[in-house]
C-alpha positions as CSV (number, residue, x, y, z in Angstrom):
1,X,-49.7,-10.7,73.0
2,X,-46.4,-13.3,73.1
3,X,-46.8,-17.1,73.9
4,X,-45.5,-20.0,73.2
5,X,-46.7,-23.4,73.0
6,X,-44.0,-24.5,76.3
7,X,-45.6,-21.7,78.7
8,X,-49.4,-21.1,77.1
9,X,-51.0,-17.8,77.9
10,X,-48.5,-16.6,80.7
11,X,-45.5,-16.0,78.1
12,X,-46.8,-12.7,78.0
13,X,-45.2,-12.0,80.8
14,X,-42.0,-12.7,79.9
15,X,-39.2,-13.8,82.4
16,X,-40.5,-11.7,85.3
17,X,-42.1,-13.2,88.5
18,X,-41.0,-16.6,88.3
19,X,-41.6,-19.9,86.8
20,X,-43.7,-21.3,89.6
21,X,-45.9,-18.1,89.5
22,X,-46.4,-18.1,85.7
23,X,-47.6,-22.1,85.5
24,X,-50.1,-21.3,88.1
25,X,-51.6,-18.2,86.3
26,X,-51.6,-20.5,83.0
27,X,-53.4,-23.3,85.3
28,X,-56.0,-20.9,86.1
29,X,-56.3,-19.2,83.0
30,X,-57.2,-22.3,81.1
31,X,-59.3,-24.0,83.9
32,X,-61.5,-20.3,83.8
33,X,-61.4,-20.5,80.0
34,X,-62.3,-23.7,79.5
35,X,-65.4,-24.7,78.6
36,X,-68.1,-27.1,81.2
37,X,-71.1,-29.3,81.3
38,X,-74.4,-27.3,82.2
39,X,-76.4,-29.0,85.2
40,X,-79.4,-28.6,83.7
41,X,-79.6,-29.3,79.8
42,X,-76.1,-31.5,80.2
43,X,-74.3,-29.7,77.3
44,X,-71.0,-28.4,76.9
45,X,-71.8,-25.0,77.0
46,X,-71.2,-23.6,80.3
47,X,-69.0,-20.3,80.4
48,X,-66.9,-18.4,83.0
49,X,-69.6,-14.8,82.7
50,X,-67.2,-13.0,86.1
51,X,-66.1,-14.2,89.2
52,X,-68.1,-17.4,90.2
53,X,-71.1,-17.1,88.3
54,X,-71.3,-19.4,85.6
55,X,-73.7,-19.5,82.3
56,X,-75.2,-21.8,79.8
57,X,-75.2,-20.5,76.3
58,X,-77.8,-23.0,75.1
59,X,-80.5,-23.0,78.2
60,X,-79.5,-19.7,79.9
61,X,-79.4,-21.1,82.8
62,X,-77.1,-19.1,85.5
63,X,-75.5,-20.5,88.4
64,X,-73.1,-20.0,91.2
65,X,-70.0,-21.8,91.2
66,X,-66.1,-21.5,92.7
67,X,-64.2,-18.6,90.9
68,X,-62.5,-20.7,88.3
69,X,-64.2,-23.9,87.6
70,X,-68.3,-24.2,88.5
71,X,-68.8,-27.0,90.5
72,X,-65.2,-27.1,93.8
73,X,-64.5,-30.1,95.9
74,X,-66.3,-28.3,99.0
75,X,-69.4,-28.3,96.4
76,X,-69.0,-31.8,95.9
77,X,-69.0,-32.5,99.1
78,X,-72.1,-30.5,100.6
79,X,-74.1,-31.7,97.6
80,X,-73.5,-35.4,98.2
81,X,-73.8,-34.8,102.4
82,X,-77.2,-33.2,101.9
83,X,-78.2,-36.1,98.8
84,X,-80.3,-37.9,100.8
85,X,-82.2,-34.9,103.0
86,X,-85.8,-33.7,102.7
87,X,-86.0,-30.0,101.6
């Protein structure tokens, strides 16, 4: 697999599809790569395991999240609208 340092994990495409294209797949890429804070334990061990579903490799703990990062700005939202309400 090619890369560079300049383009990250999208030189392996090469010069095909454009620069703007390519920056966002790197964006992505590393966002989905990178590694989170579990919402349970609190350590940095939370993992991408597919499409929106997120895991902790110390506690276990599995959890739904947005496709590349676990907690979106929609999540952010609902969770502080619905804060204060009784279950």
């Amino acid at each position: 697999m090619t890369r560079t340092k300049k383009v990250g994990s999208s030189g392996r495409l090469g010069s095909r599809y454009g620069v703007r294209t390519r920056r966002r797949l790197s964006q992505v890429e590393s966002q989905s790569r990178a590694v989170y804070e579990c919402p349970r334990c609190g350590r940095r061990r939370v993992k991408r395991i597919s499409i929106g579903i997120w895991g902790c490799s110390k506690c276990g703990y599995t959890f739904a999240g947005g496709a590349h990062v676990p907690l979106t700005k929609l999540g952010e939202i609902v969770k502080r609208a619905t804060r204060g309400t009784p279950e």
